[in-house]
C-alpha positions as YAML, in Angstrom:
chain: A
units: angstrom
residues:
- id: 1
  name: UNK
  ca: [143.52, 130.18, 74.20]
- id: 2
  name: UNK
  ca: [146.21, 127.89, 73.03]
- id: 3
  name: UNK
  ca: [146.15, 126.26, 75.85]
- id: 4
  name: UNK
  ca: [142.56, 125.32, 75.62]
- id: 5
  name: UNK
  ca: [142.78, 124.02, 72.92]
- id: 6
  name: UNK
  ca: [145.59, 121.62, 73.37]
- id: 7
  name: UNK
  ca: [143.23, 119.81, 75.72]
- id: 8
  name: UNK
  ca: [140.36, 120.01, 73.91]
- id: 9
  name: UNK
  ca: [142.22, 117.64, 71.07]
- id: 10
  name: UNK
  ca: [142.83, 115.47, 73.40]
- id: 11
  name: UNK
  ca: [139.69, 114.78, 74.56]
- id: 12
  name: UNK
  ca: [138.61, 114.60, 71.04]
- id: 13
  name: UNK
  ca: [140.91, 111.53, 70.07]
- id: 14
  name: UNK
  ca: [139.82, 109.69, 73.63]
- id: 15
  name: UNK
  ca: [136.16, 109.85, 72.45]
- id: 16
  name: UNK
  ca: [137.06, 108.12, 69.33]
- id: 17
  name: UNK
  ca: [137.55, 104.64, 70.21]
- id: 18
  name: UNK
  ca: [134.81, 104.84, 72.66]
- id: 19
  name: UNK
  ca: [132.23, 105.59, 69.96]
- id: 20
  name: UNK
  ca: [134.00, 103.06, 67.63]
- id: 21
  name: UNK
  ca: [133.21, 100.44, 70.63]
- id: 22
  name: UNK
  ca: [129.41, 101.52, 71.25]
- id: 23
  name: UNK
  ca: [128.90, 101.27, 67.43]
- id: 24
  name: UNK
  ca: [130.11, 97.73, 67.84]
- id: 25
  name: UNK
  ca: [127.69, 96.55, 69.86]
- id: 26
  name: UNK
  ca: [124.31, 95.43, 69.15]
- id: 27
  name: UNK
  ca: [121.19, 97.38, 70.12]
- id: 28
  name: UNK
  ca: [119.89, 96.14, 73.30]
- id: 29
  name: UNK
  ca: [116.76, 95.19, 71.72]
- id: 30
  name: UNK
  ca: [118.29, 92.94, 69.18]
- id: 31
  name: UNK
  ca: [120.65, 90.99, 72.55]
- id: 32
  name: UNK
  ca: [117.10, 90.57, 74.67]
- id: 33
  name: UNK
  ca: [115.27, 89.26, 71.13]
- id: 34
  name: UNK
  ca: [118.40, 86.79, 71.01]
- id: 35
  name: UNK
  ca: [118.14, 85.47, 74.65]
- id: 36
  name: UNK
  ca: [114.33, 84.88, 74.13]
- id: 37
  name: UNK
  ca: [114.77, 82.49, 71.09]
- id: 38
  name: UNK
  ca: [117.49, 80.45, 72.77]
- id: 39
  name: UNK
  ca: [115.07, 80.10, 75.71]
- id: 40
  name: UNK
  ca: [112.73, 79.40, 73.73]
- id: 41
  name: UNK
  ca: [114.79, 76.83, 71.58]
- id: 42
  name: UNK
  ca: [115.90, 75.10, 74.69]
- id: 43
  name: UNK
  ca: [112.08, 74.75, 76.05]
- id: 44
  name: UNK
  ca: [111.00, 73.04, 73.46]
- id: 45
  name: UNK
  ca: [113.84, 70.89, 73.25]
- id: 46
  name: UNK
  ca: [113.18, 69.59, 76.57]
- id: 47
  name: UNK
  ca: [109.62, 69.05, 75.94]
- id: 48
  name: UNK
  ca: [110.94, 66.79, 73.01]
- id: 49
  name: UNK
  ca: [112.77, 65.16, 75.40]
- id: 50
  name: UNK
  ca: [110.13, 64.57, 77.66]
- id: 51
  name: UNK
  ca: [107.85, 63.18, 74.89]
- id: 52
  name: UNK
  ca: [110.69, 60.41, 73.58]
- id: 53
  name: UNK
  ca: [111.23, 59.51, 77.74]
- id: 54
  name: UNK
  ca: [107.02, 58.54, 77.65]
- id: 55
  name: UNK
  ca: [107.22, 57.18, 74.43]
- id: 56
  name: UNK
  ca: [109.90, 54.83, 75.33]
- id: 57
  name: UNK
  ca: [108.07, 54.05, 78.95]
- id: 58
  name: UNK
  ca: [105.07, 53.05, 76.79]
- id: 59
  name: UNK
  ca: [106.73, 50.89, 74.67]
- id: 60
  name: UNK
  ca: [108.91, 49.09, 77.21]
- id: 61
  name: UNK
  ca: [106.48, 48.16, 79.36]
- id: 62
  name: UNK
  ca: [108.66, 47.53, 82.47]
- id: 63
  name: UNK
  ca: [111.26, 49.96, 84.58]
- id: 64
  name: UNK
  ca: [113.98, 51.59, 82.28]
- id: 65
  name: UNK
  ca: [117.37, 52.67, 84.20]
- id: 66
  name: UNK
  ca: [118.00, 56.87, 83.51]
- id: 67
  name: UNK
  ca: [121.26, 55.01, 81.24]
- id: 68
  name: UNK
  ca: [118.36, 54.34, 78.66]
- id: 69
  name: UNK
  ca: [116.42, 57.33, 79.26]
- id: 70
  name: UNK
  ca: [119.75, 59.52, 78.70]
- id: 71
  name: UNK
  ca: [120.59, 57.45, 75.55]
- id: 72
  name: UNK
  ca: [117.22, 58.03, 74.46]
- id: 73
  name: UNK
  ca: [117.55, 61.65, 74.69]
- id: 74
  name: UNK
  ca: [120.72, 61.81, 73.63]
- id: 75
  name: UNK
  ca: [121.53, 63.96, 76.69]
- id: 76
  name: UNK
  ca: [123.73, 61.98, 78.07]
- id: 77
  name: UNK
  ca: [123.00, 62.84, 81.62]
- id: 78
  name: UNK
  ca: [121.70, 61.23, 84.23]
- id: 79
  name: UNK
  ca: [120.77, 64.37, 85.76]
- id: 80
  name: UNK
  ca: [118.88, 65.98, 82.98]
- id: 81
  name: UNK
  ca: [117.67, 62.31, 82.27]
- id: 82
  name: UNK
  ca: [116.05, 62.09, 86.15]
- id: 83
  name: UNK
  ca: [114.57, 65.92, 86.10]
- id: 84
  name: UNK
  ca: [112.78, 65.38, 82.44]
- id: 85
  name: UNK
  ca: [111.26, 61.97, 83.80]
- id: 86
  name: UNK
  ca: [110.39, 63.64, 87.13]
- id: 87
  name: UNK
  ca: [108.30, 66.09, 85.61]
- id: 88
  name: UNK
  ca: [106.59, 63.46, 83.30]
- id: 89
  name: UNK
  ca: [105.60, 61.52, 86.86]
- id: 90
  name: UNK
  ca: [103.87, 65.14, 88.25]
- id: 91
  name: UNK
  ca: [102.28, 65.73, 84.35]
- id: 92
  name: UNK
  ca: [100.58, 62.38, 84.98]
- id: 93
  name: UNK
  ca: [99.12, 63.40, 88.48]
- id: 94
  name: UNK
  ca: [97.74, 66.43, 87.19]
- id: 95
  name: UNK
  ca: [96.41, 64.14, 84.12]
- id: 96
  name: UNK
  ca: [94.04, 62.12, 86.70]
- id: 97
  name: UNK
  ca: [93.58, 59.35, 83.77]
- id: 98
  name: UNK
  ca: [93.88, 55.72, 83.74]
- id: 99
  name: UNK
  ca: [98.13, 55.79, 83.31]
- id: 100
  name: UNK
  ca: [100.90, 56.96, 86.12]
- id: 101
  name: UNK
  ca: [104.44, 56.81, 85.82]
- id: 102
  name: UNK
  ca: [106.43, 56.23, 89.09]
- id: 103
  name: UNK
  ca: [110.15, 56.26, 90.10]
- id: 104
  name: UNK
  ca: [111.22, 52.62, 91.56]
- id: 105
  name: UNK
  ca: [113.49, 52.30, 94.67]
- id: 106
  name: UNK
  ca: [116.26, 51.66, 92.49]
- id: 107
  name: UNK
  ca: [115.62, 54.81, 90.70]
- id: 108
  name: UNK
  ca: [114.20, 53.61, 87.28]
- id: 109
  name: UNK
  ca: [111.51, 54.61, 85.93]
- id: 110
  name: UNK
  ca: [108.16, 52.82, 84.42]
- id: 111
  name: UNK
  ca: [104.89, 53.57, 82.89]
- id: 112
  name: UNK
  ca: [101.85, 51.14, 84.01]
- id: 113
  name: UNK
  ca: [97.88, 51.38, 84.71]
- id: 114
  name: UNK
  ca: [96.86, 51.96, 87.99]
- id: 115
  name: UNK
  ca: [95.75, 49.17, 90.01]
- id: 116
  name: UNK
  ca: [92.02, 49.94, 90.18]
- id: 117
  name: UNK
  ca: [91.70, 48.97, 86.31]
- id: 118
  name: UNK
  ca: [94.47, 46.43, 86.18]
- id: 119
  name: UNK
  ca: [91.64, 43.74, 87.14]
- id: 120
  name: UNK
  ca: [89.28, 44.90, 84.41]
- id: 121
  name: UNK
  ca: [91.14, 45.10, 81.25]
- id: 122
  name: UNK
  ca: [94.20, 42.91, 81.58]
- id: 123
  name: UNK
  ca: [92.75, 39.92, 79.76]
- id: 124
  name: UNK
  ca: [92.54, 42.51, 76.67]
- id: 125
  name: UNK
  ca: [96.09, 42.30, 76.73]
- id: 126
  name: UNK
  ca: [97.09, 40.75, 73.53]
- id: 127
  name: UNK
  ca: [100.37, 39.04, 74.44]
- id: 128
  name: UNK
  ca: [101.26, 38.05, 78.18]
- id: 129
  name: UNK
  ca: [103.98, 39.94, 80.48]
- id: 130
  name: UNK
  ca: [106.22, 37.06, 80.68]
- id: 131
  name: UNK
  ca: [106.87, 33.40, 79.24]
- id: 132
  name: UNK
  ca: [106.02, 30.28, 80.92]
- id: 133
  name: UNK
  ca: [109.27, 29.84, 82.37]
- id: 134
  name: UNK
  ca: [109.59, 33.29, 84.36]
- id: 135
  name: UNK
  ca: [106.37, 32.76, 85.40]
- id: 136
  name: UNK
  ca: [107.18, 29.88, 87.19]
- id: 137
  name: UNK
  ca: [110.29, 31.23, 88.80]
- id: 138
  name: UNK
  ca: [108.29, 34.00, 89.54]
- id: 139
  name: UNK
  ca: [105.68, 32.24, 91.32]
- id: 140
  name: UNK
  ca: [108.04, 30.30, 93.44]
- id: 141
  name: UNK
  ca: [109.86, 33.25, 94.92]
- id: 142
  name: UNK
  ca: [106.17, 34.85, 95.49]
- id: 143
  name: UNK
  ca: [104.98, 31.81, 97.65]
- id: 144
  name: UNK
  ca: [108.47, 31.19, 99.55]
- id: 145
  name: UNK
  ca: [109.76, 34.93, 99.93]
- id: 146
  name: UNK
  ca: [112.00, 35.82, 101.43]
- id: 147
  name: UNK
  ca: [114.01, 33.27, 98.99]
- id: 148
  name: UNK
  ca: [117.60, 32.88, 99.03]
- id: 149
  name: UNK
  ca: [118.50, 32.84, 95.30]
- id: 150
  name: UNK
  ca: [120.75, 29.73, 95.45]
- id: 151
  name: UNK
  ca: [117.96, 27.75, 97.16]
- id: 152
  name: UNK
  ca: [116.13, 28.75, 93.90]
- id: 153
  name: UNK
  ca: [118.77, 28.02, 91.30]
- id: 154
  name: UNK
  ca: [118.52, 24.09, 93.29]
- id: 155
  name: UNK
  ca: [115.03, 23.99, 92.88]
- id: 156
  name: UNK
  ca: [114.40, 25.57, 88.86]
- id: 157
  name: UNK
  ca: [118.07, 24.77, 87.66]
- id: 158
  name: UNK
  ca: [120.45, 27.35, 86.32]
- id: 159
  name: UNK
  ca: [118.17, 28.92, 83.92]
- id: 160
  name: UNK
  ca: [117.12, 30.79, 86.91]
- id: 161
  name: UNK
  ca: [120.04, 33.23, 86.34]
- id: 162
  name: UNK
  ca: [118.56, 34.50, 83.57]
- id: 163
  name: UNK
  ca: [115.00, 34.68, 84.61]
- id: 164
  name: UNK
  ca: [115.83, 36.66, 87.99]
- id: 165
  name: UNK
  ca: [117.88, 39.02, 85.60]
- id: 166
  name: UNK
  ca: [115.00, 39.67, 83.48]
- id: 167
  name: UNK
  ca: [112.44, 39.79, 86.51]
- id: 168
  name: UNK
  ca: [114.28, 42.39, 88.30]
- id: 169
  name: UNK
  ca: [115.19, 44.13, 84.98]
- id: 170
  name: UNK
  ca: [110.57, 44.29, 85.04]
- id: 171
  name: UNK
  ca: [110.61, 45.93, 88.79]
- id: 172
  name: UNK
  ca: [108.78, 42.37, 89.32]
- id: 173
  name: UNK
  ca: [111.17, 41.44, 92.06]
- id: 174
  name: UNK
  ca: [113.70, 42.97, 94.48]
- id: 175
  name: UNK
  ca: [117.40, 41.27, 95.22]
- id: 176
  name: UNK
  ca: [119.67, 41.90, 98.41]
- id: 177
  name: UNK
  ca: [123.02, 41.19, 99.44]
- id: 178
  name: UNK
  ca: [122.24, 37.74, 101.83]
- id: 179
  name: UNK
  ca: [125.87, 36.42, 102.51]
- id: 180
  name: UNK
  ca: [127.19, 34.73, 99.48]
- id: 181
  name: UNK
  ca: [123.63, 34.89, 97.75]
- id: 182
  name: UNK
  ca: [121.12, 37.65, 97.30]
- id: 183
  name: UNK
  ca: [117.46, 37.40, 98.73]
- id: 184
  name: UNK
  ca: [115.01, 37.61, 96.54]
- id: 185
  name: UNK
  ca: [111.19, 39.17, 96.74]
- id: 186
  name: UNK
  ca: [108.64, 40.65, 94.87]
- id: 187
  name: UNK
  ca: [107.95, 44.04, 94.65]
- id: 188
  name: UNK
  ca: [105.12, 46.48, 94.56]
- id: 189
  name: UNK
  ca: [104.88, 46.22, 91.18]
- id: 190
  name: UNK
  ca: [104.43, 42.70, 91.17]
- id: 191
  name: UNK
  ca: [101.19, 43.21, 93.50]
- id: 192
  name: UNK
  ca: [99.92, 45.89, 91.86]
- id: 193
  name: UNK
  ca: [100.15, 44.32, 88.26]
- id: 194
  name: UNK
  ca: [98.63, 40.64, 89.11]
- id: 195
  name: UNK
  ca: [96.05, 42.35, 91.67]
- id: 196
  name: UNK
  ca: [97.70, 40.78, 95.23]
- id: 197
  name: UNK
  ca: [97.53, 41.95, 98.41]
- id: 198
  name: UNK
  ca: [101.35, 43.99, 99.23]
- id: 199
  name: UNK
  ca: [100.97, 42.14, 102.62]
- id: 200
  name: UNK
  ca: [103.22, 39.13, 102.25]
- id: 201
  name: UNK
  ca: [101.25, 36.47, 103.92]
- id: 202
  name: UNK
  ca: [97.97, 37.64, 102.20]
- id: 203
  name: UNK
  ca: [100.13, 37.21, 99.02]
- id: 204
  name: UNK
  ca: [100.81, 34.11, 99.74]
- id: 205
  name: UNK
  ca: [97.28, 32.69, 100.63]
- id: 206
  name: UNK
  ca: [95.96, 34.47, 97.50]
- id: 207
  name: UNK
  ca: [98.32, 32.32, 95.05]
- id: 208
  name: UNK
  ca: [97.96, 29.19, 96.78]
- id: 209
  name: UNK
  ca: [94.64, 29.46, 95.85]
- id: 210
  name: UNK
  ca: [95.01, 30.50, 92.26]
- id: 211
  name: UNK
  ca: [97.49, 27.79, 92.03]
- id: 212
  name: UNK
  ca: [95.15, 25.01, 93.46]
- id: 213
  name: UNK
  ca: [92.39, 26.26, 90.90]
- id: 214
  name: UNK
  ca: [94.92, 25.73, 87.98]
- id: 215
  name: UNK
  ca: [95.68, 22.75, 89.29]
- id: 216
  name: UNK
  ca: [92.19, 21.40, 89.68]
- id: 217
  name: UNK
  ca: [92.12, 22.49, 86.25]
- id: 218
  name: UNK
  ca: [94.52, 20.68, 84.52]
- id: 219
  name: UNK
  ca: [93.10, 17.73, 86.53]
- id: 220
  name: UNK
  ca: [89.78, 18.09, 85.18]
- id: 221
  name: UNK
  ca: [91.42, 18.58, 81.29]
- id: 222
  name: UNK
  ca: [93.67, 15.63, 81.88]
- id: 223
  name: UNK
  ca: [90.72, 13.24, 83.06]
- id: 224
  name: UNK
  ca: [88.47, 14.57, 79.92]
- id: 225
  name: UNK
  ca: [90.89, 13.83, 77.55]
- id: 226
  name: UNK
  ca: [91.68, 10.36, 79.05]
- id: 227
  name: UNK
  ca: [87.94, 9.72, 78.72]
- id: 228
  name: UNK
  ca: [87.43, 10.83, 75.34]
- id: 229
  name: UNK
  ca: [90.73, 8.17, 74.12]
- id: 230
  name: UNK
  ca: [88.87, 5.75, 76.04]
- id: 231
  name: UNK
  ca: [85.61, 6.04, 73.98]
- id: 232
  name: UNK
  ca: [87.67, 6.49, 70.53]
- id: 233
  name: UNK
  ca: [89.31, 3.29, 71.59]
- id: 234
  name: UNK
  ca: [86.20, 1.50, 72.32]
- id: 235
  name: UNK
  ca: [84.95, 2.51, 69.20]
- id: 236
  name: UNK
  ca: [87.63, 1.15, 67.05]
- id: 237
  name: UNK
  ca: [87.34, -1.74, 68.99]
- id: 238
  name: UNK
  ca: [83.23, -2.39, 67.57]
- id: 239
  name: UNK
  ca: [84.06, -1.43, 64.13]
- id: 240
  name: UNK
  ca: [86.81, -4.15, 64.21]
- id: 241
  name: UNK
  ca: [83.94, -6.55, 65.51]
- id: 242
  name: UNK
  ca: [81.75, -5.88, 63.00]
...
């Protein structure tokens, strides 16, 4: 008998901080309630996310790099950054509307209309894509593409540094290493956004005739306004008379 029950007090004190432990821990309900907020918490916050990354693709207007989209988010990763902006590109299949957001070669991303309504609706636009000077430089490379950027830099000075900077910075045009220089072209975006053909020489032929209607154009302005000085000055020239 006494030997039973010098084991059974052992036993006793070993249960002791076992029960202290289980009383320690929270109820299983309580750690599974836990887990579902922070789930929760965390799906929302990348929905958040995904709502700043559109808003700032509206605004922009042309490609940001996943640098912005990261600072944006305050994420700081590239990663997370690319995934969050990935899924905003398959929301906006699904969406079937007039907007799509794509992923560039270089692995920005942008926010544009689709090319069937680019044609329709562009001249609502209330203030153009790009000044007169890019537009120019951006024209030439279109017409002479494949363009070697120092041949360019001869022909529109060195203020073309800055506009193939802000060009490319648009997805507008493309730049590869070409020996000392980079080549320059336009891109996909380019076509889609003006309405050209993505076949080069097609390109081409379409903007040598838009370019030979503008010019016929300022022609025709130029020779009106000549003719109208001419009748002021003939004018002048009876009332002096008289």
């Amino acid at each position: 008998m006494s030997d039973l029950l010098q084991y059974e007090k052992p036993a006793e004190r070993d249960l002791k901080p076992v029960e202290k432990l289980e009383a320690s821990q929270p109820p299983a309900q309580a750690t599974q309630e836990t887990r579902e907020a922070e789930v929760e918490q965390a799906a929302r916050g990348s929905e958040n996310n995904k709502r700043l990354i559109e808003a700032a693709l509206y605004v922009a207007g042309y490609p940001l790099p996943l640098k912005t989209l990261a600072s944006i988010t305050r994420t700081y990763s590239k990663r997370k950054a690319r995934e969050i902006a990935r899924s905003l590109i398959d929301e906006y299949k699904n969406r079937d509307g007039a907007l799509e957001v794509l992923e560039t070669e270089d692995g920005k991303f942008v926010m544009q209309l689709k090319h069937q309504f680019v044609h329709r609706v562009r001249r609502l636009s209330m203030k153009p894509l790009l000044s007169e000077g890019p537009l120019k430089t951006l024209a030439y490379i279109a017409l002479r593409q494949p363009l070697a950027q120092a041949k360019l830099v001869l022909v529109r000075g060195g203020q073309a540094y800055d506009h193939i900077s802000r060009l490319v910075e648009m997805g507008l045009i493309s730049r590869e290493k070409f020996g000392k220089s980079q080549l320059l072209r336009t891109t996909e975006r380019f076509a889609d956004y003006f309405g050209f053909s993505k076949e080069s020489r097609l390109m081409k032929k379409q903007l040598g005739v838009i370019l030979a209607n503008i010019d016929e154009e300022a022609k025709k302005r130029k020779k009106k306004t000549s003719k109208k000085g001419e009748m002021e000055t003939g004018e002048e020239s009876v009332e002096e008379e008289a």
